[in-house]
py3Dmol code that shows the C-alpha trace and the ligand (Angstrom):
import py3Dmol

protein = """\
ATOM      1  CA  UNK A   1      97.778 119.062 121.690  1.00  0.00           C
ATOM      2  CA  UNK A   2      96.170 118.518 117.936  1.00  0.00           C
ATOM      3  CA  UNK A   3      95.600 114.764 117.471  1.00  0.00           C
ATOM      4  CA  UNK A   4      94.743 114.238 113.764  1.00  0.00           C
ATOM      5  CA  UNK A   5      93.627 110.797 112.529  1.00  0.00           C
ATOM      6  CA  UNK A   6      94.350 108.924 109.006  1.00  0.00           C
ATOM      7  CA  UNK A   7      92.054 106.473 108.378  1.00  0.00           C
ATOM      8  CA  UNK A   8      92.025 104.145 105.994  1.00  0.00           C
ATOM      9  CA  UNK A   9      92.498 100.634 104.578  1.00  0.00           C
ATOM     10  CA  UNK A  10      96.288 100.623 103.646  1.00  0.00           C
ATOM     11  CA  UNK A  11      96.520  96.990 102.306  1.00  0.00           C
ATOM     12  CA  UNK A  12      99.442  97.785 101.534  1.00  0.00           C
ATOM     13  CA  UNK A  13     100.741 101.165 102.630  1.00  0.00           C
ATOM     14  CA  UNK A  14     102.271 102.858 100.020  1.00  0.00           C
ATOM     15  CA  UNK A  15     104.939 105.575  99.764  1.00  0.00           C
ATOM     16  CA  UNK A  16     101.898 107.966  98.880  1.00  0.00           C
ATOM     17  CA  UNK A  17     100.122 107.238 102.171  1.00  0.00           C
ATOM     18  CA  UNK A  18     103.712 107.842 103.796  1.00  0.00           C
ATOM     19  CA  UNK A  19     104.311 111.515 101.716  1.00  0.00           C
ATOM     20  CA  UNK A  20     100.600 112.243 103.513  1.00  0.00           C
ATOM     21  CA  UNK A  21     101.869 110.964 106.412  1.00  0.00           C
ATOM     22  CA  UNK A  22     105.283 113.025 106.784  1.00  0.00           C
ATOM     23  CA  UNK A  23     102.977 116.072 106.096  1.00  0.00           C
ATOM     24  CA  UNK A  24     100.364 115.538 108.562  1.00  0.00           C
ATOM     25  CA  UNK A  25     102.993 114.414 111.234  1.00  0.00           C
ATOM     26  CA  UNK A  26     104.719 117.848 110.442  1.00  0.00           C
ATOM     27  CA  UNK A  27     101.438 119.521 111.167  1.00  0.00           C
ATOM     28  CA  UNK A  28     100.121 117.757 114.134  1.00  0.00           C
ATOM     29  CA  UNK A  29     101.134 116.844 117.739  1.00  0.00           C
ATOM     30  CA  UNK A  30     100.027 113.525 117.018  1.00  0.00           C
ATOM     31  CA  UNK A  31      98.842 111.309 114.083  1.00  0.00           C
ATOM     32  CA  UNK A  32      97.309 107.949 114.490  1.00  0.00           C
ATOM     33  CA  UNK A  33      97.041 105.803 111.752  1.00  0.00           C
ATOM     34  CA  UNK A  34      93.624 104.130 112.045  1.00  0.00           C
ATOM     35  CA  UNK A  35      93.213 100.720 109.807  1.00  0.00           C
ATOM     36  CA  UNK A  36      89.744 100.101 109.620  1.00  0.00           C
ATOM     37  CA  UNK A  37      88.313  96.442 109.510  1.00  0.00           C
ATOM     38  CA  UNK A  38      86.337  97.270 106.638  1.00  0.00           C
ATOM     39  CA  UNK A  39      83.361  94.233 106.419  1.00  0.00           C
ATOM     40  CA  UNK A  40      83.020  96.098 102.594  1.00  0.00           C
ATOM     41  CA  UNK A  41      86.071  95.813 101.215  1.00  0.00           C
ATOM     42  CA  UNK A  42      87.728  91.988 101.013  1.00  0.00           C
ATOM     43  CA  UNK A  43      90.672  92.230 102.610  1.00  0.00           C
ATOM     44  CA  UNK A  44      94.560  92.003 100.459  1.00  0.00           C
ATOM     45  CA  UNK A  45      96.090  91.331 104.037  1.00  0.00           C
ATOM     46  CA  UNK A  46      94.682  91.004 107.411  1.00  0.00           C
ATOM     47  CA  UNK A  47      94.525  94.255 109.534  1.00  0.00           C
ATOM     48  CA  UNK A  48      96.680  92.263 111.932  1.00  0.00           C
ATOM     49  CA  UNK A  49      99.470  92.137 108.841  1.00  0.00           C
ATOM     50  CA  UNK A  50      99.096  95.981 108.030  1.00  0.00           C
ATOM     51  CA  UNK A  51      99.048  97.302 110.821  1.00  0.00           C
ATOM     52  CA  UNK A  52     102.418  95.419 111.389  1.00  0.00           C
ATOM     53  CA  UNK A  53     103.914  96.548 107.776  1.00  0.00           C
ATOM     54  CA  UNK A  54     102.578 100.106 109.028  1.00  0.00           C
ATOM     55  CA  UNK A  55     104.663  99.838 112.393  1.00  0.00           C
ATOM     56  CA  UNK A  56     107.966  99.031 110.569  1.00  0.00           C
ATOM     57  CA  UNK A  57     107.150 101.669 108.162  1.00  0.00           C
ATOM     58  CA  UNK A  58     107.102 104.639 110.885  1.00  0.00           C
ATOM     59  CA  UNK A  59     110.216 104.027 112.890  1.00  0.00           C
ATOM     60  CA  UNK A  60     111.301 107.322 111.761  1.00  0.00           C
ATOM     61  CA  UNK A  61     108.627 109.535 113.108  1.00  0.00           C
ATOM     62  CA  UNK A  62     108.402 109.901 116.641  1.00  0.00           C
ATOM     63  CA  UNK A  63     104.784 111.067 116.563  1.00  0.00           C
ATOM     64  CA  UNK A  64     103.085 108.814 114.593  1.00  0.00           C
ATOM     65  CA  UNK A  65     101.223 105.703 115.909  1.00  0.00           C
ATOM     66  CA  UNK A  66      98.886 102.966 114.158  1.00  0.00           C
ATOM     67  CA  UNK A  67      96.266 101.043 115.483  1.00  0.00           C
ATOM     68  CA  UNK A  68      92.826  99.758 114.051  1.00  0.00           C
ATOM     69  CA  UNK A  69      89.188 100.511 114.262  1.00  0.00           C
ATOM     70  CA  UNK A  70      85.951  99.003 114.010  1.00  0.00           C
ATOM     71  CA  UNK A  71      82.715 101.206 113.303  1.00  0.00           C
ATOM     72  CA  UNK A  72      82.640 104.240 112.359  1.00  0.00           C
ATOM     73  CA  UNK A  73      85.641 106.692 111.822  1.00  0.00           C
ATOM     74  CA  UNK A  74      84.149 109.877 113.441  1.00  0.00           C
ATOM     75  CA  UNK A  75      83.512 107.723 116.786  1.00  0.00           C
ATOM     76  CA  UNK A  76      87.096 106.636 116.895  1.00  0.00           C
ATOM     77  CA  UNK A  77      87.859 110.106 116.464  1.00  0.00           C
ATOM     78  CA  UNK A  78      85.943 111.174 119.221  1.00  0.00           C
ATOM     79  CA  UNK A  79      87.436 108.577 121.647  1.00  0.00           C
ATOM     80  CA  UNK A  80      90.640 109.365 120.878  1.00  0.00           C
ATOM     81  CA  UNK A  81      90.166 113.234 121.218  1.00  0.00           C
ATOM     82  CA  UNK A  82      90.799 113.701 117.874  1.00  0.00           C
ATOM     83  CA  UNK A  83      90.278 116.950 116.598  1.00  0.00           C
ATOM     84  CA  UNK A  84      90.973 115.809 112.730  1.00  0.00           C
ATOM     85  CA  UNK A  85      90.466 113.680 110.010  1.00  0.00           C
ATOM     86  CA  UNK A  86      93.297 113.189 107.660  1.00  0.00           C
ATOM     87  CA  UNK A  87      92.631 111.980 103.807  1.00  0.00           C
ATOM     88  CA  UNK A  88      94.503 112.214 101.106  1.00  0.00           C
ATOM     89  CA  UNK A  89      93.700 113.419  97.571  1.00  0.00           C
ATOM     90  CA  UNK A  90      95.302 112.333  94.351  1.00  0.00           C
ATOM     91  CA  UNK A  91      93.286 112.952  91.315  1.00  0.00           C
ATOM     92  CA  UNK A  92      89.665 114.835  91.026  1.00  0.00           C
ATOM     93  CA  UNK A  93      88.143 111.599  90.185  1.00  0.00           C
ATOM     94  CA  UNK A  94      88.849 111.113  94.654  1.00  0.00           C
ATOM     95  CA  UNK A  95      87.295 114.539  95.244  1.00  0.00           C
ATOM     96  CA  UNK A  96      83.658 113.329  94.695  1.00  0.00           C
ATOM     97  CA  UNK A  97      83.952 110.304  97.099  1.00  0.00           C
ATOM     98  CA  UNK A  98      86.142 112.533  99.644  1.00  0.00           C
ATOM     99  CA  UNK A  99      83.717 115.370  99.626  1.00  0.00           C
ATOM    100  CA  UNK A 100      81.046 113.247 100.618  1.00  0.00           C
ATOM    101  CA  UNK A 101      82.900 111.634 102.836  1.00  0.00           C
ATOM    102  CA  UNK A 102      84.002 114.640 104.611  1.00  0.00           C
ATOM    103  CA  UNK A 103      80.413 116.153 104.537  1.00  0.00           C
ATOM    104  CA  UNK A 104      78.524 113.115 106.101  1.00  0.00           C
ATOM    105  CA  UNK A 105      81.338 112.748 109.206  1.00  0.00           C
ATOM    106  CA  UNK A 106      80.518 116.635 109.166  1.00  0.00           C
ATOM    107  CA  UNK A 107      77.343 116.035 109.720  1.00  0.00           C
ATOM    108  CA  UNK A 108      77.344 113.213 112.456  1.00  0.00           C
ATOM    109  CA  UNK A 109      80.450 115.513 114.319  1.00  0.00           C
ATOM    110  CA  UNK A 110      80.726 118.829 113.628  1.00  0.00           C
ATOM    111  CA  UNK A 111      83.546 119.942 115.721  1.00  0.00           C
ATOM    112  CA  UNK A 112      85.758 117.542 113.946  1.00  0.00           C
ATOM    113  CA  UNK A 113      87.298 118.525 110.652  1.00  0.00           C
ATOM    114  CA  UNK A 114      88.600 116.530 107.780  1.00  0.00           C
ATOM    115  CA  UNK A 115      91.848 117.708 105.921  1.00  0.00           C
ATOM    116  CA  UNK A 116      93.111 117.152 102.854  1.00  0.00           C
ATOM    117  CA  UNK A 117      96.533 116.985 101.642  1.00  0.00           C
ATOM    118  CA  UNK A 118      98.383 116.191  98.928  1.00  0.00           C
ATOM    119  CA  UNK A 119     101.452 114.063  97.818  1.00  0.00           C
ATOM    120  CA  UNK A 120     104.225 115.006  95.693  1.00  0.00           C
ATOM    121  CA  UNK A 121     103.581 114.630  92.201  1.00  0.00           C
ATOM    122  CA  UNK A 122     106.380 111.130  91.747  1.00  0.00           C
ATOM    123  CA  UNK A 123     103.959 109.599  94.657  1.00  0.00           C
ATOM    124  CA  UNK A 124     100.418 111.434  93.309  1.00  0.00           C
ATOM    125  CA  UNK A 125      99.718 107.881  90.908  1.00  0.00           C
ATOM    126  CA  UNK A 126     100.450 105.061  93.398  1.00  0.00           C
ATOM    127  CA  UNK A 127      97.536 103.398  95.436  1.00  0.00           C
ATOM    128  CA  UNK A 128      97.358 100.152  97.261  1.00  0.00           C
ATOM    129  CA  UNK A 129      95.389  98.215  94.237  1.00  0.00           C
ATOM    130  CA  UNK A 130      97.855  99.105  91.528  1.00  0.00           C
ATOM    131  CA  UNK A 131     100.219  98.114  94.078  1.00  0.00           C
ATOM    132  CA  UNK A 132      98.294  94.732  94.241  1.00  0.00           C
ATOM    133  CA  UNK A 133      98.381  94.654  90.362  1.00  0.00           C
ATOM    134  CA  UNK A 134     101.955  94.962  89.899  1.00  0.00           C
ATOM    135  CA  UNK A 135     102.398  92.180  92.529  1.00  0.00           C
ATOM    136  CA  UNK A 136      99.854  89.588  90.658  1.00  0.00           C
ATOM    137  CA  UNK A 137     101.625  90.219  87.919  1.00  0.00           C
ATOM    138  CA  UNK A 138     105.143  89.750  88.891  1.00  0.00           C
ATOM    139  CA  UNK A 139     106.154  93.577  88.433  1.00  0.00           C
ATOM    140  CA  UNK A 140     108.932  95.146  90.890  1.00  0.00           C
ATOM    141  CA  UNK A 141     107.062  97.198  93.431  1.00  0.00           C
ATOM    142  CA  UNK A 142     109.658  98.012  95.389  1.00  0.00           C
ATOM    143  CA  UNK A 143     110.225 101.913  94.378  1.00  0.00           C
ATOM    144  CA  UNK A 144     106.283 102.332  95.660  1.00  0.00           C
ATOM    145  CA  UNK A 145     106.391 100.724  98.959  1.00  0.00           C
ATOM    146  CA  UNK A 146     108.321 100.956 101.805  1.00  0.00           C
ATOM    147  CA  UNK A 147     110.972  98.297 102.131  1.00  0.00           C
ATOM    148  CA  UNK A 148     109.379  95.994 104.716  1.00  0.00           C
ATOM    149  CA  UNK A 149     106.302  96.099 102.408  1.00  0.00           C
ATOM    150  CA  UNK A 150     108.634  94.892  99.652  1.00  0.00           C
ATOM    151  CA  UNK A 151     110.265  92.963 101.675  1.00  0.00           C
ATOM    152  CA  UNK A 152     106.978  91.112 103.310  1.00  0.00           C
ATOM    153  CA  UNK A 153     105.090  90.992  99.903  1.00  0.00           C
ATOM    154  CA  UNK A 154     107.970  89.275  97.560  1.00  0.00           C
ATOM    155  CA  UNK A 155     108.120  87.247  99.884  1.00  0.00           C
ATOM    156  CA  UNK A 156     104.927  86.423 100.143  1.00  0.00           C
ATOM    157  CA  UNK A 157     104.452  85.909  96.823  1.00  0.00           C
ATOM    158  CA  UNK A 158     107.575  83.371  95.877  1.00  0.00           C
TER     159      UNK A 158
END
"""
ligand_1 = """\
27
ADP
P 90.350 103.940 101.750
O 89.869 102.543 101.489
O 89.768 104.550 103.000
O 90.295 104.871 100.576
P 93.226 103.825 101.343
O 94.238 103.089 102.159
O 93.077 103.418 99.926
O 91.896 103.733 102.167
O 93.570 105.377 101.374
C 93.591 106.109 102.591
C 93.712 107.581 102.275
O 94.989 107.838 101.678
C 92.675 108.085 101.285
O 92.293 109.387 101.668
C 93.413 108.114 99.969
O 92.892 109.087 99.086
C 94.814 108.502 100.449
N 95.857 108.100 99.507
C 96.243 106.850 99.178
N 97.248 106.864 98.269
C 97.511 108.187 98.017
C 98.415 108.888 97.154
N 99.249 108.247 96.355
N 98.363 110.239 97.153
C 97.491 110.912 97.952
N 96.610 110.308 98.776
C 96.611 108.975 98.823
"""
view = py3Dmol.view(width=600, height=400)
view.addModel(protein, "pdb")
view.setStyle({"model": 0}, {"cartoon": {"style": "trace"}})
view.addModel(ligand_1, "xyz")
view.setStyle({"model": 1}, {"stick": {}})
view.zoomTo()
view.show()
C-alpha cells in the first residue's frame, strides 16, 4: 500500500491542486491531503474552512482524504506511513523553493521521497493568491475553483 501525502496551504484549493491531485490519486493507494496550520503564512480562510472546501471538492475520488497538520511535514509523513511527498510544480521560478524543500525533508527522512508533478498547461497559471486577487477585485473565479469554492467564496464576499 503506497500512501503519498500533499501538503500544503490550499486557501483556496484550486483546480491546479485538483489536476495534481487526480494524478497522484491515479498513482497511489492512498493520498492524504495535509493542510498545514502554517504560523508563517496569515491565513485567507481558517484550516477548519479548507479543509471543508477540500472535502466537498473530492467526492469523486474514492482514495483521497484531507486532514491537517501541525509541525513539520516529514513527521506527519512518518506517522501516517507515508512513503511520499507530493508537490506540485508550475513554473521554474517554484523549482528553487521546491528543490530545497525536497532536499532539507531529504535530509531529516531519507526513506521518504518527494514527487513532483505537473498540471495541464489550462491549469499550469492558477494558484490560490491570484485566486485571492481576482476575488478582491470582484473578478469571476469560478472556471479556477471547484464549485463549492465558488460557491463558498461569492458568497462570502457579497
Ligand atoms: P504551499 O504554501 O505549501 O506552497 P499551496 O497550497 O500554495 O501550498 O501549494 C501546494 C502545492 O501545490 C505546491 O507544491 C504548489 O506548487 C502546488 N500547486 C499549486 N497550484 C498549482 C498549479 N496550478 N499547478 C501545479 N502545482 C500547483
Amino acid at each position: 500500500m503506497k500512501i503519498a501525502i500533499y501538503p500544503g496551504s490550499f486557501d483556496p484549493i484550486t483546480n491546479g491542486h485538483l489536476d495534481i491531485l487526480k494524478s497522484a490519486a491515479e498513482i497511489f493507494d492512498r493520498v492524504i491531503i495535509a493542510v498545514a496550520h502554517n504560523s508563517n503564512k496569515n491565513g485567507f480562510l481558517t484550516v477548519e474552512e479548507r479543509v471543508g472546501l477540500i472535502k466537498q471538492s473530492i467526492t469523486g475520488f474514492s482514495n483521497v482524504e484531507v486532514d491537517s497538520f501541525s509541525g513539520l511535514t516529514i513527521e506527519y509523513a512518518k506517522k501516517h506511513n507515508a512513503e511520499v511527498l507530493i508537490r506540485g510544480l508550475r513554473a521554474v521560478s517554484d523549482f528553487e523553493y521546491e528543490m530545497q524543500l525536497s532536499q532539507a525533508n531529504s535530509a531529516l527522512c531519507s526513506s521518504i521521497k518527494t514527487v513532483f508533478l505537473t498540471t495541464k498547461p489550462e491549469y499550469n497559471f492558477i494558484s490560490s493568491s491570484t485566486i485571492r486577487e481576482i476575488l478582491s477585485n470582484n473578478g469571476d473565479i469560478s472556471k479556477f475553483v471547484p464549485e463549492a469554492v465558488n460557491t463558498y467564496l461569492t458568497k462570502m464576499k457579497s
